[in-house]
LOLO-824543 format. One record per atom (N, C-alpha, C): x, y, z. Coordinates in steps of 0.1 Angstrom, whole numbers, plus 2048, in hexadecimal, padded with zeros to 3 digits. Atoms other than C-alpha are relative to their C-alpha. Example, Ala and Ser with C-alpha at 12.3 -4.5 7.8 and 13.67 -1.06 7.14 Angstrom:
8097F4800 87B7D384E 80980C800 7F77F5800 8897F5847 7F880B808 
***
This chain:
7F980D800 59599608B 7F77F5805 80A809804 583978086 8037F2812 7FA80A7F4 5809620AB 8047F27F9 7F980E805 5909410AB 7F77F0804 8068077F5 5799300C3 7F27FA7F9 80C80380A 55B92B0A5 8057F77F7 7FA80E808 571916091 80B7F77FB 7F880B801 58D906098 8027F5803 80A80A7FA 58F8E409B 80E80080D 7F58027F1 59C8DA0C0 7FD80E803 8047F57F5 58E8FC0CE 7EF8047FB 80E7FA803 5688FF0C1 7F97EF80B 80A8067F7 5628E40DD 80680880F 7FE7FC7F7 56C8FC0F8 7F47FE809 80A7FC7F8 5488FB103 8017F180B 80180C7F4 5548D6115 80B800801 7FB8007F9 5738E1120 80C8027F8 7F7801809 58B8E5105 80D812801 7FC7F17FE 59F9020FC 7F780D7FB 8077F0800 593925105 8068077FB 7FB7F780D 59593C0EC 80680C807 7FA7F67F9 5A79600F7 7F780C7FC 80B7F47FF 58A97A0FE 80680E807 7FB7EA7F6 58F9A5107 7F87FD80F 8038037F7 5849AB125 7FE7FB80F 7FC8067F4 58D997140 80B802809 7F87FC7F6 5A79AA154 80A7FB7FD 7F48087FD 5C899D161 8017F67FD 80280E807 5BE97E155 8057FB7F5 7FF7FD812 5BC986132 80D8017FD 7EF7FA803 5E0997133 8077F9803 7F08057FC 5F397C142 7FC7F37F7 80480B80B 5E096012B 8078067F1 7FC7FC80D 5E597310F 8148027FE 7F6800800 60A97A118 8087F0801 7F98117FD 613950120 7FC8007F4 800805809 60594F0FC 8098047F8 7F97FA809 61A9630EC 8127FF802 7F18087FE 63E95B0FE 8007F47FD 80080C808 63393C0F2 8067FE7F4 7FF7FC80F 63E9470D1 80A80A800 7F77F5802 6549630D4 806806813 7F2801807 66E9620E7 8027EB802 7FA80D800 66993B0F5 8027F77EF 7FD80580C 66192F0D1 8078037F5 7F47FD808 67B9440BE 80D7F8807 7F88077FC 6929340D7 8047F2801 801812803 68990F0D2 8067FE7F3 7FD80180A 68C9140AF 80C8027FD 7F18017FA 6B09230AF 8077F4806 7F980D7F9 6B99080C4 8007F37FB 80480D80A 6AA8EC0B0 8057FE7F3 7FE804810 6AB8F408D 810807800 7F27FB804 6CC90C08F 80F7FC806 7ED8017F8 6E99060AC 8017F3801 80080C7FC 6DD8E20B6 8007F87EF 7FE80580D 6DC8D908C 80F8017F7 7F27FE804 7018E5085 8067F4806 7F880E7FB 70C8C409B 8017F87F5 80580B80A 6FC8AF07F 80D8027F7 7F780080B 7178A5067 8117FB804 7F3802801 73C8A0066 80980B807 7FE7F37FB 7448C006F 7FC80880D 80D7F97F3 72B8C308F 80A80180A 7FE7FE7F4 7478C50AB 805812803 7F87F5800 75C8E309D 7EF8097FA 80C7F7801 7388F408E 7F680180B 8087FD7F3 7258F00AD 80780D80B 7F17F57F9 7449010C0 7FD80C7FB 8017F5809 7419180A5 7F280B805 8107F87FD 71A9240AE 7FD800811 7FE7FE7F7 72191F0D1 80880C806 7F57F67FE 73B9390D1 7F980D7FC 8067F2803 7259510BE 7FA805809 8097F87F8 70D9500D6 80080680B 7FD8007F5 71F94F0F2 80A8137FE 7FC7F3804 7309700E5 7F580B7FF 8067F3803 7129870E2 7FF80B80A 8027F67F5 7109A60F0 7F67FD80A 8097FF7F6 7019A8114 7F67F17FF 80480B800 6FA98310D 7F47F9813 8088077F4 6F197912F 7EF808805 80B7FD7FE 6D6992131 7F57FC7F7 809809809 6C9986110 7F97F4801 80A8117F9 6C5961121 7F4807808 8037FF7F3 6BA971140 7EA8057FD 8097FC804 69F98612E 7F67FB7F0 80880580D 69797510C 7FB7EE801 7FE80D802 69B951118 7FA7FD80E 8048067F1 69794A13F 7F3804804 80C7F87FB 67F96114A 7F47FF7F9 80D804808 66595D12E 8017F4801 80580D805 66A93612B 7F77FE813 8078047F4 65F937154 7F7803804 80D7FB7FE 64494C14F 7F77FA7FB 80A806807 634936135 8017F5806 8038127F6 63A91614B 7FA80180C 80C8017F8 62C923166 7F6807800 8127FF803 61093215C 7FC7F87FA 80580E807 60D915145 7F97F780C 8078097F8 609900165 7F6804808 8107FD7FA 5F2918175 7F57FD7FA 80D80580B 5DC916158 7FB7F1801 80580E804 5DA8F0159 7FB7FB810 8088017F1 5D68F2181 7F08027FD 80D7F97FF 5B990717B 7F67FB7F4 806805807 5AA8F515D 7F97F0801 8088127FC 5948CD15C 8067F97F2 7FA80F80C 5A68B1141 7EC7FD801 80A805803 5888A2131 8007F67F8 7FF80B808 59388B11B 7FC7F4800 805809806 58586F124 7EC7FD800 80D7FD806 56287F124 7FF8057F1 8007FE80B 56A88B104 80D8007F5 7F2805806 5838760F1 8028037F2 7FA7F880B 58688D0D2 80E803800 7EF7F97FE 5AC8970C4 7FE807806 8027EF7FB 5A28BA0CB 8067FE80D 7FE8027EA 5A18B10F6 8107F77FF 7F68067FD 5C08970F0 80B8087FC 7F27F8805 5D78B20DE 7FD80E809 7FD7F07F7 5CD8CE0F7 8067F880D 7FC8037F7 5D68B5113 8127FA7FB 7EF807801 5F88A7101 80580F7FE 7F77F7803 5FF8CD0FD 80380280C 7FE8017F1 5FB8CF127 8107F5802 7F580A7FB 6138B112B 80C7FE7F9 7F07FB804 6308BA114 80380C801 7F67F67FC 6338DB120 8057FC80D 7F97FF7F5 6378CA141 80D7F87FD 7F1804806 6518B4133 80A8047F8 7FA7F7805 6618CE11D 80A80980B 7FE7FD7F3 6638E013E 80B7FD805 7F98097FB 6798C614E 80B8027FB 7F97FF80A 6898C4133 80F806802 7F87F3803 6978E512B 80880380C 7F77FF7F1 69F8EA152 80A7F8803 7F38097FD 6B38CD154 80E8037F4 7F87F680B 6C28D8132 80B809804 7FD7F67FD 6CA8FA13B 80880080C 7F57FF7F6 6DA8F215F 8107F47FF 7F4807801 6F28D4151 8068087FA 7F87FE80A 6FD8E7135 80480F804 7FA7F77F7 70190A146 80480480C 7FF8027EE 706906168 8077F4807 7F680A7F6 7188E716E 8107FD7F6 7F2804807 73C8DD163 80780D7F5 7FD7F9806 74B8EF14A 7FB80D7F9 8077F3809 74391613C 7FE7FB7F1 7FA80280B 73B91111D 80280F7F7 7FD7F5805 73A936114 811803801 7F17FF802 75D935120 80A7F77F7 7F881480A 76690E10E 7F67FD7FA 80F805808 74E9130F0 8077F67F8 7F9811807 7688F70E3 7F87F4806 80380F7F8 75D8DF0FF 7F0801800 80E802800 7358E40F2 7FC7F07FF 80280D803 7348C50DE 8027F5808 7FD8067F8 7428B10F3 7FC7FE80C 8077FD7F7 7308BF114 7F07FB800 80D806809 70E8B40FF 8017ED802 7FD812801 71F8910F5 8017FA80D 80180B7F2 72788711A 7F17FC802 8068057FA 706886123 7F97FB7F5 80580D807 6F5878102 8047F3800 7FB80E803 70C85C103 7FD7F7808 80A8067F4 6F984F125 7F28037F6 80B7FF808 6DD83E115 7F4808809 80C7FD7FA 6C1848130 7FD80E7FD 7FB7F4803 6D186B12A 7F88087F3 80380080A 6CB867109 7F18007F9 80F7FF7FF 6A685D10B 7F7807806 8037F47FA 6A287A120 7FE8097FA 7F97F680B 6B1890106 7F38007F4 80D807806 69387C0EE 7F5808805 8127FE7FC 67687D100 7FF815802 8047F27FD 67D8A410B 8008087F0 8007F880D 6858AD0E5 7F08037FD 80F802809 66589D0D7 7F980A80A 80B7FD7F4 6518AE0F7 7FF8107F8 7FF7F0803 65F8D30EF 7F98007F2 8017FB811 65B8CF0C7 7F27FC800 810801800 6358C40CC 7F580D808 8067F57F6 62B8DD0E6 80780E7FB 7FF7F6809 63D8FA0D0 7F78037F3 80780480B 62D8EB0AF 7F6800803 80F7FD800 60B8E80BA 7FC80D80B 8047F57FC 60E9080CD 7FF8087F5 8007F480D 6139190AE 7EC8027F9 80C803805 5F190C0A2 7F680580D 8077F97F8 5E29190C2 7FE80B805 8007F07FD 5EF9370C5 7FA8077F3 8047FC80A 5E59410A2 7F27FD800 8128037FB 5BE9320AB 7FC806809 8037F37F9 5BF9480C7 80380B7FF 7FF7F3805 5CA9650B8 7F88087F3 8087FC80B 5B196309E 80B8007F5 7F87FE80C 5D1961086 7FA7FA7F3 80080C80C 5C7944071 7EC7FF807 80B802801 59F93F070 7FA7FA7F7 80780680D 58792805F 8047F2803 800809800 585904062 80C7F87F5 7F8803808 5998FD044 80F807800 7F77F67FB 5B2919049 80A7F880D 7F98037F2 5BC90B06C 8027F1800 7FE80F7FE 5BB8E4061 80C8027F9 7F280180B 5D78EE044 80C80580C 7F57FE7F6 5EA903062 8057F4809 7F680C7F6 5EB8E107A 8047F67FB 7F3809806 5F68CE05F 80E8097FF 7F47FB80A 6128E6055 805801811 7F98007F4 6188E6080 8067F5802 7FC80D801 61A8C007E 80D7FB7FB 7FB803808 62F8C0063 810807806 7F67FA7FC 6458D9078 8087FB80F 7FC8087F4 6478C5096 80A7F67FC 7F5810806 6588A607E 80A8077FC 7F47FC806 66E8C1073 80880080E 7FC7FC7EF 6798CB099 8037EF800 7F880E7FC 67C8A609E 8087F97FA 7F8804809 68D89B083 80D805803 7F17FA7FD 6A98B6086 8087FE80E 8048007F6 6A78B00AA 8067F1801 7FD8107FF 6AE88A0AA 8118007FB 7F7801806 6C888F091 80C803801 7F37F67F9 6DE8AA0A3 8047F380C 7FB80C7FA 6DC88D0BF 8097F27FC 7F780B807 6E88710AB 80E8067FD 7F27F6802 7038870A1 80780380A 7F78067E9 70F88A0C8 8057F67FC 80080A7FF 70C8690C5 80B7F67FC 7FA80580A 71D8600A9 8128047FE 7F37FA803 73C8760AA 80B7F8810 7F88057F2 75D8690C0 7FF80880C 8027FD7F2 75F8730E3 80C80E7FB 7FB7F4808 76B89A0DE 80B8027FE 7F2800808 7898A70C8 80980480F 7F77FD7F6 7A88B30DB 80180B806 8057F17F9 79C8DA0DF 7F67FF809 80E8017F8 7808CC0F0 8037FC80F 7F68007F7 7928BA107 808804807 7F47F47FB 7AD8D310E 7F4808806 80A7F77FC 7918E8117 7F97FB80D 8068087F3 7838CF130 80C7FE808 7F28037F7 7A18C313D 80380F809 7FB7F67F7 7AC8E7147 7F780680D 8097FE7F4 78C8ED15A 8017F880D 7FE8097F5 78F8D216D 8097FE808 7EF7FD7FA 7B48D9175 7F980E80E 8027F37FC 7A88FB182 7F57FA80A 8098057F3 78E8E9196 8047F680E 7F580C7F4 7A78CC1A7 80780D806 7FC7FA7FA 7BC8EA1AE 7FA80C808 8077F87F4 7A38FF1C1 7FB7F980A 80180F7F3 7998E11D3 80F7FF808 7F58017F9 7BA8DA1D9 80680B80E 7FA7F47FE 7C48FE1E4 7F37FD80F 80D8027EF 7A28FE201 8067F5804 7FB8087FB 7AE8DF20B 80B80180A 7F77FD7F7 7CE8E9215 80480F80D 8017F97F9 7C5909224 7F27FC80F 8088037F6 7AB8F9239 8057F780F 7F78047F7 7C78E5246 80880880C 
***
């Protein structure tokens, strides 16, 4: 297998600091590098993609509150679901973020000794995984962990989404963290295939980071559009509602209930 580190562009200036190719022999090192590159891709980047192009693309349209519902409900139905987060989704996206940030502890930015793309797209790949990061965390604890189940009220998805796009800052948040993820997936693809020796050859590897480029506008595009679609639809139908409302009932009356026993 042909190394990567001879001719791709944006890693054949590793010798001033760029990206390091992935060599045998280096121990523990090797195996936990090699493994952040690869949950990179399988299972975090099968799970971005899902999320992007499939569950978060059924909003788009006319149809987006009852079809989102709809793919919320599948998912939320799968067998032994929570172990599937726990093991396909949480645990690998934390191992690539923090080893990600080890790696960039332990690494020197050089960009502005050597202001080639190459050094600016290995440093914008550092700083939207930290914003990706953020992101997804903040993501992942509004939308599972606070207010309503939605595994239990996969009615009240859409609508649990739409509260907070409808706050613009919210909104701009929801932005800047999309574009972050969909660049730092997209030009991982193109790095992990240059370090895996997948794709080799100067020519070879310029056609793959256009077709990465090209896959990033796709991610953003659908991405934008699922938002606008929040956006755009009225404040949620009446199943959605009902669904919220009853939570919240069940929450005044356990408040309630402590209350009066503490009396």
């Amino acid at each position: 297998m042909a190394s990567a580190s001879s001719s791709a562009p944006g890693v054949n200036y590793v010798a001033q600091g760029g990206v390091a190719p992935l060599r045998a022999g280096q121990g523990i090192s090797f195996v936990l590098r090699r493994l952040h590159s690869l949950t990179g891709i399988i299972p975090v980047g099968a799970f971005l993609f899902e999320h992007i192009l499939i569950s978060n693309a059924t909003a788009i349209g006319q149809n987006g509150p009852s079809a989102y519902a709809k793919q919320v409900s599948f998912l939320g139905g799968l067998p032994l679901v929570f172990f599937l987060e726990l093991f396909g989704i949480w645990i690998p996206i934390a191992y690539h973020a923090l080893y990600g940030f080890y790696i960039w502890y332990r690494g020197e930015g050089n960009t502005a000794a050597y202001p080639w793309s190459g050094n600016w797209m290995y440093t914008l790949q550092r700083w939207t995984g930290a914003i990706a990061f953020i992101y997804i965390v903040w993501h992942t604890y509004t939308m599972r962990f606070t207010g309503i189940d939605l595994h239990d009220h996969p009615l009240a998805s859409f609508g649990k989404v739409q509260a907070e796009v409808m706050h613009t800052p919210l909104f701009l948040f929801y932005v800047v963290g999309l574009v972050a993820a969909s660049w730092h997936f997209a030009y991982g693809i193109w790095l992990f295939c240059a370090k895996w020796g997948i794709v080799s050859g100067d020519k070879a590897q310029k056609r793959l980071l256009r077709v990465c480029l090209a896959f990033f506008l796709l991610l953003c595009g659908v991405g934008l559009a699922s938002l606008a679609s929040f956006r755009s639809h009225s404040i949620a139908d009446d199943d959605q509602n009902r669904a919220v409302t009853q939570n919240d009932h069940k929450a005044s009356d356990q408040a309630t209930a402590s209350g009066k026993g503490a009396q």
